[in-house]
C-alpha positions in Angstrom: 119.2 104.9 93.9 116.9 104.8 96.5 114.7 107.9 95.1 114.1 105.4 91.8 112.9 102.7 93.8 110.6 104.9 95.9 109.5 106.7 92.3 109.0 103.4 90.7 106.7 102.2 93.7 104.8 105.1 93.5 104.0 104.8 90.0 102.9 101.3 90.5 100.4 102.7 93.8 98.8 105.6 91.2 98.5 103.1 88.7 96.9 100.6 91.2 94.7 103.3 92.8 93.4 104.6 89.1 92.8 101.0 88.1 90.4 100.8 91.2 88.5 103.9 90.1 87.9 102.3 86.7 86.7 99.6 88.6 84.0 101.0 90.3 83.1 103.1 87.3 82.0 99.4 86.0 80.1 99.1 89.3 76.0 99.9 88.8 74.8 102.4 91.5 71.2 103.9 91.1 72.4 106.8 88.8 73.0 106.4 85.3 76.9 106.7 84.5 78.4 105.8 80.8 81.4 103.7 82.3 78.4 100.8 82.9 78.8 100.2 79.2 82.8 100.7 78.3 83.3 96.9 78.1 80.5 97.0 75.8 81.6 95.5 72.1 79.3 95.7 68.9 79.7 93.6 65.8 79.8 96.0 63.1 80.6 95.1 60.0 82.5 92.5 61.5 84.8 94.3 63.8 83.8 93.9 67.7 83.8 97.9 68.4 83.1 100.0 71.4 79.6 101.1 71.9 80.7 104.7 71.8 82.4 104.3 68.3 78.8 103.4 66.8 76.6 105.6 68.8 76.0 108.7 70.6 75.9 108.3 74.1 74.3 110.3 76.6 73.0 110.8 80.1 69.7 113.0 79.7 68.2 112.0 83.3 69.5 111.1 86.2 68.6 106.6 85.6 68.5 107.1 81.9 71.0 106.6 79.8 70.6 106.9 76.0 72.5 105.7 72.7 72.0 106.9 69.2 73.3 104.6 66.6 75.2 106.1 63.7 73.2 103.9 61.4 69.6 102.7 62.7 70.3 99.0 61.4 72.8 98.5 64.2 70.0 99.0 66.9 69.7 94.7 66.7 73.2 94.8 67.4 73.6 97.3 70.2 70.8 95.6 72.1 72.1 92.3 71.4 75.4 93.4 72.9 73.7 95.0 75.8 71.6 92.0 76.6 74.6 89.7 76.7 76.9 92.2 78.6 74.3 91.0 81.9 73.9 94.4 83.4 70.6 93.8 84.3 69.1 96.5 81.8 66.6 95.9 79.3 67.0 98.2 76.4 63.8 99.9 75.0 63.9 101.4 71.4 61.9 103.8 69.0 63.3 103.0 65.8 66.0 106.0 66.4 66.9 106.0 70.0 68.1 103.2 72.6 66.9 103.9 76.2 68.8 102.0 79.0 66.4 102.9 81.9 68.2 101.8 85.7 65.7 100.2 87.8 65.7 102.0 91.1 67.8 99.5 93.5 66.4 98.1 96.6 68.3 98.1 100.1 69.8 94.9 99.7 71.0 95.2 96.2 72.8 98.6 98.0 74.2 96.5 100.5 75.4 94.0 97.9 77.1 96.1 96.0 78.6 98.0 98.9 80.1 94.4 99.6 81.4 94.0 96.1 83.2 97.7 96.2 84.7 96.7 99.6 86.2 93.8 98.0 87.6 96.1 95.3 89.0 98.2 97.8 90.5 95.6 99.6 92.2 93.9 96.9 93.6 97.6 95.8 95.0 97.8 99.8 96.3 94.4 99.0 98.5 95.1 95.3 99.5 98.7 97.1 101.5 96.3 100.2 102.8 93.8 97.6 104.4 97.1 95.8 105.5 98.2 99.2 106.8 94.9 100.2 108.7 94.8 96.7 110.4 98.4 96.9 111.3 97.5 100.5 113.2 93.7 99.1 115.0 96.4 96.4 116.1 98.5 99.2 117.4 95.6 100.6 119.0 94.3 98.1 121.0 97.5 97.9 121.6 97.8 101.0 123.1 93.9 100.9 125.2 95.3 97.6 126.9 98.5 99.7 125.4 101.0 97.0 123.3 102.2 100.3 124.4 102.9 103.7 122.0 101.0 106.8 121.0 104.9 107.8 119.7 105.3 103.9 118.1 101.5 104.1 116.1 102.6 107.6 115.6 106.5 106.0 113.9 104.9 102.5 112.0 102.0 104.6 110.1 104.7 106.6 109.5 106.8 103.5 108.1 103.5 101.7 105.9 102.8 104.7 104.5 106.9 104.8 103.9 106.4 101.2 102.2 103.3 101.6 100.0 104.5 103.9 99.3 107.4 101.9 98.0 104.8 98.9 95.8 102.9 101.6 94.2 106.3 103.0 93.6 107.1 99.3 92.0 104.1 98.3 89.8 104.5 101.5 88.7 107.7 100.4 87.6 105.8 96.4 85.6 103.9 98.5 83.8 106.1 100.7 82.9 108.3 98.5 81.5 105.4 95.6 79.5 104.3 99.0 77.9 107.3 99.6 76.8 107.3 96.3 75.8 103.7 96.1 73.9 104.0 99.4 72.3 107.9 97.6 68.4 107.0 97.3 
């Protein structure tokens, strides 16, 4: 019984530690990176769609990123969408070809968005303990039941805490390495 509820947490930590990765594949460092545009929605023919299910994507040079519509009469659309998406890019076509060029960003925009990861990060260190705290309240409550002895209850409690800290070093290590690369001139 207790190995479920310490399986169970640890689900919920991956899940919280691979949401924060997705997160900061959102986040706009100086190098071109096709997770900028995932939220990205295109009206075609009516349908909202993914960008990358009416274009080519691709990452030619290191602050370019380039989309090749399927059909050149979405190239209104695609810029459309990019323009209200707010990323800060201004896209540049040639009839054929979108180019997304990333401005090169100054020392206080790093900072900024160091800021904004950390916040990520922290909020991430924040769901992990609320898992932790919830596996610990269903150890208890088996404990408080008699399906658990108090030797199993203390046993599990320390093995929720090693995993916990475990998460928190993980999501520490996300974060560092995102701000070397945000802070990568």
């Amino acid at each position: 019984m207790t190995k479920d509820a310490i399986k169970n947490m640890k689900v919920h930590m991956d899940k919280t530690v691979e949401a924060l990765r997705h997160e900061y594949q959102k986040v706009r460092t100086g190098r071109a990176n096709l997770g900028l545009l995932d939220d990205i929605k295109v009206d075609y023919y009516g349908t909202p769609s993914p960008l990358s299910q009416v274009a080519t994507l691709a990452v030619p040079e290191p602050r370019t990123i380039t989309l090749q519509p399927w059909e050149a009469k979405l190239i209104p659309a695609i810029e459309k969408a990019i323009m209200n998406a707010n990323l800060g890019l201004t896209p540049a076509n040639d009839g054929k070809l979108i180019r997304l060029n990333l401005p090169v960003l100054t020392e206080e925009r790093r900072k900024d968005i160091v800021k904004q990861l950390k916040k990520l990060a922290e909020d991430a260190k924040v769901a992990v303990r609320n898992i932790r705290r919830d596996a610990n309240d269903e150890l208890k409550r088996l404990e408080k039941e008699k399906k658990i002895s108090e030797d199993d209850l203390k046993r599990s409690e320390k093995e929720v805490q090693d995993a916990t800290n475990s998460y928190v070093a993980r999501i520490d290590e996300v974060l560092a390495h995102k701000e070397k690369e945000v802070m990568e001139v």
